[in-house]
C-alpha positions as CSV (number, residue, x, y, z in Angstrom):
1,X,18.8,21.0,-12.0
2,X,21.6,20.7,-14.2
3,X,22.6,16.8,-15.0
4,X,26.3,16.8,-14.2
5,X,24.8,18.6,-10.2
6,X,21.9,16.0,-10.1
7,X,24.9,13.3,-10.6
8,X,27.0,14.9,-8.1
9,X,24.1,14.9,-6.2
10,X,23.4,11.5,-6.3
11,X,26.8,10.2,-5.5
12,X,27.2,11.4,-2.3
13,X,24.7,8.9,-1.1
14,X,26.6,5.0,-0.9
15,X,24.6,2.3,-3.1
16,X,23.0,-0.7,-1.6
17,X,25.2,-3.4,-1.7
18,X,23.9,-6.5,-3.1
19,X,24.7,-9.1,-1.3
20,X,23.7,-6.6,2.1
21,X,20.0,-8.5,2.0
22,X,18.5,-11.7,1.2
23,X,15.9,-11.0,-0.8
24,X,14.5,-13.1,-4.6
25,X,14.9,-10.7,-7.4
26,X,18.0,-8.6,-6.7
27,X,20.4,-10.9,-8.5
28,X,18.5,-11.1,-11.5
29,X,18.5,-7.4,-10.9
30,X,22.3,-7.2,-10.9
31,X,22.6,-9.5,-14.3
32,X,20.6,-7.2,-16.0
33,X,21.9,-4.7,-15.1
34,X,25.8,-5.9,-15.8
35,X,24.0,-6.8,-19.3
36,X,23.5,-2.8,-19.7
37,X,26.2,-2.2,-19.1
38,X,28.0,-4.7,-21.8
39,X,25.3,-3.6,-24.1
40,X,26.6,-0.1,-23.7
41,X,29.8,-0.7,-24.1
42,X,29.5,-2.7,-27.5
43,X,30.4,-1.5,-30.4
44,X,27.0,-1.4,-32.7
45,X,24.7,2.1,-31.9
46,X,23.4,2.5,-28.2
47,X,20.2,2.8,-29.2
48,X,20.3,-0.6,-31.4
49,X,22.4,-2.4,-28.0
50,X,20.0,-1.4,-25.6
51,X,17.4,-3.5,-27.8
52,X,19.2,-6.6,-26.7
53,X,18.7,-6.2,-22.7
54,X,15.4,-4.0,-22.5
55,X,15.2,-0.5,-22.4
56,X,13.8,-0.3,-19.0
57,X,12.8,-2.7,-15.9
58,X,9.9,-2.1,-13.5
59,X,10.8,-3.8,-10.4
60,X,7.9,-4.5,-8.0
61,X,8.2,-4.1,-4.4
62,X,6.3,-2.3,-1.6
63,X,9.5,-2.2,1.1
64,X,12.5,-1.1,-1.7
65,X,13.9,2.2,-2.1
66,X,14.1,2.9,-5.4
67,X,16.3,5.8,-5.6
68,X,19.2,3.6,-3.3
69,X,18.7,0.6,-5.9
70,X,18.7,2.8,-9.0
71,X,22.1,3.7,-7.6
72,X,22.9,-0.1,-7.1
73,X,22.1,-0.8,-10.9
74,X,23.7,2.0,-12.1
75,X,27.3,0.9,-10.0
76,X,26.9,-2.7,-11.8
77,X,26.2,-1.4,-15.2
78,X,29.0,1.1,-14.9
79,X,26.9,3.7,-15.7
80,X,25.8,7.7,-14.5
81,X,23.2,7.5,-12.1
82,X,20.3,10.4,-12.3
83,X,17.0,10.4,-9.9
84,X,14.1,12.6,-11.3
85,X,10.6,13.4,-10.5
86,X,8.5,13.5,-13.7
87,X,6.6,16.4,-11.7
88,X,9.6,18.6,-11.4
89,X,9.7,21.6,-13.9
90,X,13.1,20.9,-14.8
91,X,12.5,17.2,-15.4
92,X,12.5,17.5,-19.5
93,X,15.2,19.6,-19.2
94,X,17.3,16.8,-17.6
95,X,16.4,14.1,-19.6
96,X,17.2,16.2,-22.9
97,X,21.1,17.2,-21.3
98,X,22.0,13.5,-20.9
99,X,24.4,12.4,-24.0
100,X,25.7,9.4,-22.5
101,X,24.2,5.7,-21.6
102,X,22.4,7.2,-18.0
103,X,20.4,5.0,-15.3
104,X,17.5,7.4,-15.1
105,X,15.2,6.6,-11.8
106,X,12.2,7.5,-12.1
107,X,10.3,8.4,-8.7
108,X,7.2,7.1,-7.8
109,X,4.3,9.2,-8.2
110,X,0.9,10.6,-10.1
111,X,2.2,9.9,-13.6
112,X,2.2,6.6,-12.9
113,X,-2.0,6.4,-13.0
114,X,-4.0,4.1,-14.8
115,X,-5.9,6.5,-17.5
116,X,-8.7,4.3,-17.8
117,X,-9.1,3.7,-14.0
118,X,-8.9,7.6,-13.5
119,X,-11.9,8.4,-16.1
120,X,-13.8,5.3,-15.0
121,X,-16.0,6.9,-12.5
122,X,-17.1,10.0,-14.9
123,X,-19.4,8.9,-17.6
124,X,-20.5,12.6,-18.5
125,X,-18.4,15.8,-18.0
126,X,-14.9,15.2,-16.7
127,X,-13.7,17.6,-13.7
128,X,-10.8,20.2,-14.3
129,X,-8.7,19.3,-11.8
130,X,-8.6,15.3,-13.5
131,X,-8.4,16.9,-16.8
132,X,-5.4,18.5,-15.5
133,X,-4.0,14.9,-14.4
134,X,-4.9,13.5,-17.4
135,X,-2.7,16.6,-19.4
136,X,0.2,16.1,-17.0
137,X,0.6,12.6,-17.0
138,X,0.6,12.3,-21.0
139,X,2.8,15.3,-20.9
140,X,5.2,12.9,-18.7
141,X,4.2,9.4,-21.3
142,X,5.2,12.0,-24.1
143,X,8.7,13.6,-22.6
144,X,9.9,10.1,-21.8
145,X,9.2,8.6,-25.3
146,X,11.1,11.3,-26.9
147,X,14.0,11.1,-24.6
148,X,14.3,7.0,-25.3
149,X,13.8,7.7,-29.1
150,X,16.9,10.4,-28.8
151,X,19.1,9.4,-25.7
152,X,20.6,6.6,-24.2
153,X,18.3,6.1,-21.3
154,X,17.7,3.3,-18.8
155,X,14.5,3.5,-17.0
156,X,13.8,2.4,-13.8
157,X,11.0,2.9,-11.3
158,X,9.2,0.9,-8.7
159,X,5.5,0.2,-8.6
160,X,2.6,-2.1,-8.1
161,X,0.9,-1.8,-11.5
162,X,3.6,-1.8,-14.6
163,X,0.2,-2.2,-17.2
164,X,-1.5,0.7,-15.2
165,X,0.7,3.1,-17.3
166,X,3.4,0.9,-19.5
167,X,1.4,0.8,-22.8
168,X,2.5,3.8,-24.3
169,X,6.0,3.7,-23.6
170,X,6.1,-0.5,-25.0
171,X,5.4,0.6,-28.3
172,X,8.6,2.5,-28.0
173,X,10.2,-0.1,-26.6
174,X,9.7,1.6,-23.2
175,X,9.2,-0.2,-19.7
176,X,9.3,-3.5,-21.4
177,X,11.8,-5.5,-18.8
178,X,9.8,-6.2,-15.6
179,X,11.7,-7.7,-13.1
180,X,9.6,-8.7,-10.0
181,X,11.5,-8.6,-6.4
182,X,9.5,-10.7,-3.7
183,X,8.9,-8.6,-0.9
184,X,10.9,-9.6,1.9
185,X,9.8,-11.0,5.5
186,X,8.6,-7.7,7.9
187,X,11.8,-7.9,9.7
188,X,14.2,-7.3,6.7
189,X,12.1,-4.9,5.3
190,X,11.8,-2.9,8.7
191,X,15.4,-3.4,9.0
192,X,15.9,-1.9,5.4
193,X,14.2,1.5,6.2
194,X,15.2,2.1,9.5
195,X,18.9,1.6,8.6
196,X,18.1,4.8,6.0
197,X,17.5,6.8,9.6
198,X,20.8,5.3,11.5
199,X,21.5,6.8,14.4
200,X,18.5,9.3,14.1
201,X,16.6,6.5,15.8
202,X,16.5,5.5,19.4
203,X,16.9,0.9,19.5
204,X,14.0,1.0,20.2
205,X,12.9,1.8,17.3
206,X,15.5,0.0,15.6
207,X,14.1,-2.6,17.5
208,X,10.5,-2.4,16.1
209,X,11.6,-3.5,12.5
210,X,8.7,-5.5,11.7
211,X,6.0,-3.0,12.8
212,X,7.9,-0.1,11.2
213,X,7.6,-2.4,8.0
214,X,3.6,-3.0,8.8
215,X,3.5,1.3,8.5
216,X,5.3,1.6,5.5
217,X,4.2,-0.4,4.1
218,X,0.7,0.9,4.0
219,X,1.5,4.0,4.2
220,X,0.2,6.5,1.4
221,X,2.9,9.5,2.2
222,X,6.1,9.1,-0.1
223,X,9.0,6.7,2.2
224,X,11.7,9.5,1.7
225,X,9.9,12.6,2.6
226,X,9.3,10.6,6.1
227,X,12.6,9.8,6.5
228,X,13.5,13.9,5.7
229,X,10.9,14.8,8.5
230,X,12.0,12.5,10.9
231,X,15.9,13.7,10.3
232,X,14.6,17.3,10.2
233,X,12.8,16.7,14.2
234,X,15.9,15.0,15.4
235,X,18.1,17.9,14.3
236,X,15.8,20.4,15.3
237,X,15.4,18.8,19.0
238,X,18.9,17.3,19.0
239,X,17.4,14.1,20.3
240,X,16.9,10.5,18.8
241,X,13.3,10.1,17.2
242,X,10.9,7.3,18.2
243,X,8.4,5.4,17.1
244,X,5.3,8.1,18.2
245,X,7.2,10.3,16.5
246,X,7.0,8.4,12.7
247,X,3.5,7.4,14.1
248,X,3.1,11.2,14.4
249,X,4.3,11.9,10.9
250,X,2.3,9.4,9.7
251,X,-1.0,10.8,11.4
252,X,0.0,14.5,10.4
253,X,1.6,13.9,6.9
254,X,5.4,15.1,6.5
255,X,4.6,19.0,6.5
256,X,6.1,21.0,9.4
257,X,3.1,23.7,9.9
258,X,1.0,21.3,11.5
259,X,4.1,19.9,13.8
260,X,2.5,21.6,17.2
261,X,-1.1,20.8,18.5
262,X,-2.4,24.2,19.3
263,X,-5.5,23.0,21.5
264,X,-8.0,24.6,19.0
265,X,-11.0,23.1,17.6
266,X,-8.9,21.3,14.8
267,X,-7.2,19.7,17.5
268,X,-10.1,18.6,19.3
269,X,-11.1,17.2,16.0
270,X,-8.1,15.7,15.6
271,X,-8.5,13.5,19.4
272,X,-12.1,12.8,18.3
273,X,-11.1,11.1,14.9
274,X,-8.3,9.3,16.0
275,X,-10.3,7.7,19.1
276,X,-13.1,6.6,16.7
277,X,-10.4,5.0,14.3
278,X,-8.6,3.1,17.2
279,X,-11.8,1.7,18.5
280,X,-13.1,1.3,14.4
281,X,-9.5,-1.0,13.7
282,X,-9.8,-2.6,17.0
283,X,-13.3,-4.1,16.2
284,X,-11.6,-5.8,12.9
285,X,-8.8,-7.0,15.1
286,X,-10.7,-8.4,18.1
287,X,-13.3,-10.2,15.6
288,X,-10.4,-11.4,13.7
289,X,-9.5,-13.2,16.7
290,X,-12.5,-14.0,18.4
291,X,-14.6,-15.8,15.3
292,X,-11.3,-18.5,15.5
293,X,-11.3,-19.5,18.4
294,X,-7.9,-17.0,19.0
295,X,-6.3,-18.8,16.5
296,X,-5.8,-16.1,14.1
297,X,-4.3,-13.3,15.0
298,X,-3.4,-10.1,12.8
299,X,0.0,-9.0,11.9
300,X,-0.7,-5.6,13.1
301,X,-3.7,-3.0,13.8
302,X,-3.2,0.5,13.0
303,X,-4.9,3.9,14.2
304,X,-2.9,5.9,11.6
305,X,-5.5,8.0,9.9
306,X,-3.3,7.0,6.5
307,X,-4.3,3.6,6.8
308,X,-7.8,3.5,8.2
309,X,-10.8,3.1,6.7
310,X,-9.4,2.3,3.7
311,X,-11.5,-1.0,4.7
312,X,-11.1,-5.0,5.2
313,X,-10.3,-7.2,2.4
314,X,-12.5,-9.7,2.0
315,X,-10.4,-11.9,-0.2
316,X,-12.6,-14.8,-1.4
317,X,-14.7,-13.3,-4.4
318,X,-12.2,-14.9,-7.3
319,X,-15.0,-16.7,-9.2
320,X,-12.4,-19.9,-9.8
321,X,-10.6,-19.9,-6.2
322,X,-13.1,-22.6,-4.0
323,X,-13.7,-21.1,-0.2
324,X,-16.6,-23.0,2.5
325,X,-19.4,-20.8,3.7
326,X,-17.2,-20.6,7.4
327,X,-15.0,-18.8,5.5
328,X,-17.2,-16.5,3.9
329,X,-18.8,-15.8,6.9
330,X,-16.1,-15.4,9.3
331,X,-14.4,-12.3,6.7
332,X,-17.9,-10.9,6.3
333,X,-18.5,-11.0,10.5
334,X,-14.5,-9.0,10.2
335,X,-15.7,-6.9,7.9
336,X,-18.6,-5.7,9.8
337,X,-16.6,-5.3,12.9
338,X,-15.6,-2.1,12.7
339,X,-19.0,-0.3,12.0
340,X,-20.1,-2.9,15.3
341,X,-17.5,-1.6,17.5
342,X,-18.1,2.2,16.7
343,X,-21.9,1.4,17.3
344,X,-20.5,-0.7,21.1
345,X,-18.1,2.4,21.7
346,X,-20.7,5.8,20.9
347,X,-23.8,4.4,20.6
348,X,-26.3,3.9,17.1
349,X,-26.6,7.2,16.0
350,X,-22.8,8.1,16.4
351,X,-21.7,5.5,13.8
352,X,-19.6,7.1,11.3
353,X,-19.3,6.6,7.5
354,X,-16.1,5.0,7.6
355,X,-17.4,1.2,6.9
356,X,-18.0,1.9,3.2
357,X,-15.5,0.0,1.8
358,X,-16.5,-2.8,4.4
359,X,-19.5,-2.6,3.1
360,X,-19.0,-2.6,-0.4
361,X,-16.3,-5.6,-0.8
362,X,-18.8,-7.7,1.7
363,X,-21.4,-7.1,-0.6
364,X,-19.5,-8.4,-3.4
365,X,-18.1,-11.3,-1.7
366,X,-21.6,-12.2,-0.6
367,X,-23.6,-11.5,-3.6
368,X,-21.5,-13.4,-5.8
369,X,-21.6,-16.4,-3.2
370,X,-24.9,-16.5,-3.5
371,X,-25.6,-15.8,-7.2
372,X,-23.3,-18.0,-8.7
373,X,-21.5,-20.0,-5.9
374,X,-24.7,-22.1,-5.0
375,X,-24.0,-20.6,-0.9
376,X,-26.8,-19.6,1.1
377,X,-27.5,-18.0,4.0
378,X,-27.8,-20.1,7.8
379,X,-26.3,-23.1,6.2
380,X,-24.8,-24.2,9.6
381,X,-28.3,-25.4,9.9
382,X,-28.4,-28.4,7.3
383,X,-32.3,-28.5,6.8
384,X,-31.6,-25.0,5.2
385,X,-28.1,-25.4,3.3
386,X,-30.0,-26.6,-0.1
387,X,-32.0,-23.7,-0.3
388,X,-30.4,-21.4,-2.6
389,X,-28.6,-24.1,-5.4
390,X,-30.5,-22.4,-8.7
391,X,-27.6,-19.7,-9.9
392,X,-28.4,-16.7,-11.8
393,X,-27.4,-17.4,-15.5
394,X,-28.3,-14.9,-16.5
395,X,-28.8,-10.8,-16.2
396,X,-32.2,-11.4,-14.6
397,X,-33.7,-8.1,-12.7
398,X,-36.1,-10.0,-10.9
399,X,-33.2,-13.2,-9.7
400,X,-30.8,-10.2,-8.9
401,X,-33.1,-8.5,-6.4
402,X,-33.9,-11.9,-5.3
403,X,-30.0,-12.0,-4.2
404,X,-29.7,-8.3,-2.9
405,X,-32.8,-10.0,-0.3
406,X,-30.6,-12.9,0.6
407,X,-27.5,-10.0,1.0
408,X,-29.4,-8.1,3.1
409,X,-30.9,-10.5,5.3
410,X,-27.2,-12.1,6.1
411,X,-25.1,-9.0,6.4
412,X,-27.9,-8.1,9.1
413,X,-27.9,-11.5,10.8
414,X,-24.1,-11.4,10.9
415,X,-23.5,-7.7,12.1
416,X,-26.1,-8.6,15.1
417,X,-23.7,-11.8,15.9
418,X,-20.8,-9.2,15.3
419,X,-22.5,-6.8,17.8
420,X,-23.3,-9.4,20.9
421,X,-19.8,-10.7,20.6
422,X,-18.3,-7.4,21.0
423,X,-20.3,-6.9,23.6
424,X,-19.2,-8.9,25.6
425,X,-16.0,-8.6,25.1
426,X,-16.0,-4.9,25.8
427,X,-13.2,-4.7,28.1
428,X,-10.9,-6.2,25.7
429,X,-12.3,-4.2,22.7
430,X,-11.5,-1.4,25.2
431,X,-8.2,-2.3,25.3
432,X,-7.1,-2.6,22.5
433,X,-9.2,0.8,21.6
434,X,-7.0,2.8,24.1
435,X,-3.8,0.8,23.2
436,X,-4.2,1.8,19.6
437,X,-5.0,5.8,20.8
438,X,-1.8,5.7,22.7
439,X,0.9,3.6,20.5
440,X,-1.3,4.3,17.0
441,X,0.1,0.8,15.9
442,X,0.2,-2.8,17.6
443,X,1.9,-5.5,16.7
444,X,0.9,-9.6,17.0
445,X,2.9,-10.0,19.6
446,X,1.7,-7.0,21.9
447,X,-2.2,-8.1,20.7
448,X,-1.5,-11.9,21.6
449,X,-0.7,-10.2,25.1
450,X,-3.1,-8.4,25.4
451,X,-6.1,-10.6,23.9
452,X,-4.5,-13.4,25.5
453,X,-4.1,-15.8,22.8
454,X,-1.6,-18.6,22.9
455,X,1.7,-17.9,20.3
456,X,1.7,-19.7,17.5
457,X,3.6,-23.4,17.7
């Protein structure tokens, strides 16, 4: 696309205004970007201005939209505004046509990889199709150090990682202004994607701003090419969509072909998978609950197939951050409540796969505990909690399969705990099961409902 259409293009959408939403970060956003803008307009070489306020910033958010606040820095620099995919044929093209200072968004995407993380689980012969992704992305690295060593370009993308894939373009003086946005409360940030739809969206959906946040931001499909599906299905039915309907998008990805459920076997897969999902989440949500006392209750629990199994975080295994063996035990008995409510729902030898990642971050948490955080297991009884104080110093074989014994035993003891409390609380692991099947998502409030649990004071 040519640069003066993609500029047209982009300014037929309004920017973001400002002051619009109350979130950290988005001034210092705007003074840096009203410093490009100065910069630009000085006197000495753009190139050698630029210098002065950072050739770049990576802003970090999960809930922003970074196309609408590219947009928003470009108005308060006073500068052309361009959005580009770095996976688009044309997108060297673009960046080579620009001849004045330009706001250059870059989207979101596979470029962005960590290169080390990406080769890290092939020690021998790497696959074609990640040799491919390892050509395209330092294809991308390489197009976008030319363009800042020729043109007067302003980076900007969003992301989680800025070292994943900043390297190369810092020693260009690339990416090397990161400004970090807080992520605002669920409400705002619901509020900030459903006001993208407008009146595409019944109020009720309006309505559900922080669960709509809870979806997105999880989600793994690409923010904007929901928001085109859901437009698309409420022009092609004339009719407001809802939240089943994002729930749908979510479950089916943003494609149209698979749009209709043709009552073939793929559909009948389809039921299957979803029902083992909503009764897999609905373990980790009920157990959440149960093992305190129903003082803690999730933000949400999901069914979308985009979110599941993706597995519980069990968030204690920094070696310097101090946590009591309750703790450790109540994330392990989560962790293992999803595996325990697929065996409650179908029986032992219909338990699926899908508690790997359970699995494996419980085993961490656990082996670490007990190899170098002086824990042991069935220290609630105090005759036993001095049993395991000698750490493992050192890379010891013999010590380390000593621990893997100690791993074992506990996870086992704790999934059996896990499985007689579930069972008998069936009917409200039912529950929440067949909620999740039929809404795909509930929220704190609708699970303090239906659990029963008293709101928080």
């Amino acid at each position: 696309m040519p640069l003066n259409t993609a500029l047209q293009a982009a300014a037929t959408i309004p920017a973001l205004a400002w002051d619009a939403m109350d979130i950290r970060g988005l001034n210092l956003v705007k003074s840096w970007s009203q410093a490009v803008g100065r910069a630009m307009a000085a006197p000495a070489r753009d190139a050698d201005a630029l210098q002065l306020v950072g050739r770049a910033c990576v802003v970090v958010s999960p809930f922003l939209n970074g196309m609408t606040l590219g947009r928003s820095v470009a108005d308060a620099a006073g500068l052309p505004y361009v959005s580009l995919s770095p996976g688009h044929e044309d997108f060297a093209a673009v960046l080579q046509a620009i001849e004045q200072p330009t706001v250059v968004h870059l989207e979101h995407g596979p470029w962005q990889a960590d290169l080390k993380r990406l080769l890290q689980p092939y020690k021998g012969e790497v696959p074609a199709a990640v040799q491919e992704q390892l050509k395209h992305i330092r294809a991308v690295q390489a197009t976008l150090m030319q363009a800042l060593a020729q043109r007067p370009v302003v980076y900007l993308t969003l992301t989680k990682e800025i070292a994943a894939f900043s390297t190369p373009l810092q020693q260009v003086g690339g990416f090397d202004r990161q400004i970090a946005l807080g992520g605002p409360v669920q409400d705002i940030a619901g509020a900030m994607w459903l006001a993208q739809l407008g009146d595409c969206a019944t109020p009720a959906l309006q309505e559900s701003r922080a669960k709509v946040a809870g979806l997105m931001a999880e989600t793994h499909l690409n923010p904007q090419a929901v928001l085109l599906r859901l437009r698309r299905l409420a022009a092609d039915e004339n009719r407001q969509v809802e939240l089943a309907d994002l729930i749908d998008v979510l479950l089916r990805g943003t494609a149209q072909s698979d749009a209709t459920d043709t009552g073939n076997a793929d559909s009948a897969n389809q039921r299957s998978t979803l029902h083992r999902v909503a009764w897999h989440e609905a373990g980790h949500a009920l157990m959440t609950v149960l093992d305190s006392d129903r003082q803690r209750v999730p933000d949400y629990a999901s069914a979308c197939r985009s979110m599941a199994f993706d597995g519980v975080v069990v968030s204690l295994r920094e070696q310097h951050q101090p946590f009591t063996y309750a703790e450790l035990r109540h994330e392990v008995r989560v962790a293992l409540a999803g595996r325990a409510a697929e065996e409650v729902a179908y029986g032992s030898a219909q338990v699926s796969n899908g508690s790997a990642n359970d699995l494996a971050a419980a085993t961490r948490q656990c082996s670490w505990a007990f190899s170098a955080g002086g824990l042991a297991p069935n220290m609630d009884d105090a005759a036993r909690s001095g049993s395991n104080l000698a750490l493992v110093l050192h890379d010891d074989p013999q010590a380390q399969a000593e621990v893997r014994g100690l791993v074992q035993g506990f996870l086992a003891q704790e999934y059996q705990h896990v499985l007689r409390t579930l069972r008998e609380n069936r009917p409200l692991l039912d529950a929440l099961g067949a909620r999740l099947v039929a809404d795909r998502i509930v929220d704190q409030q609708e699970m303090r409902e239906l659990l029963g649990c008293a709101a928080a004071s």
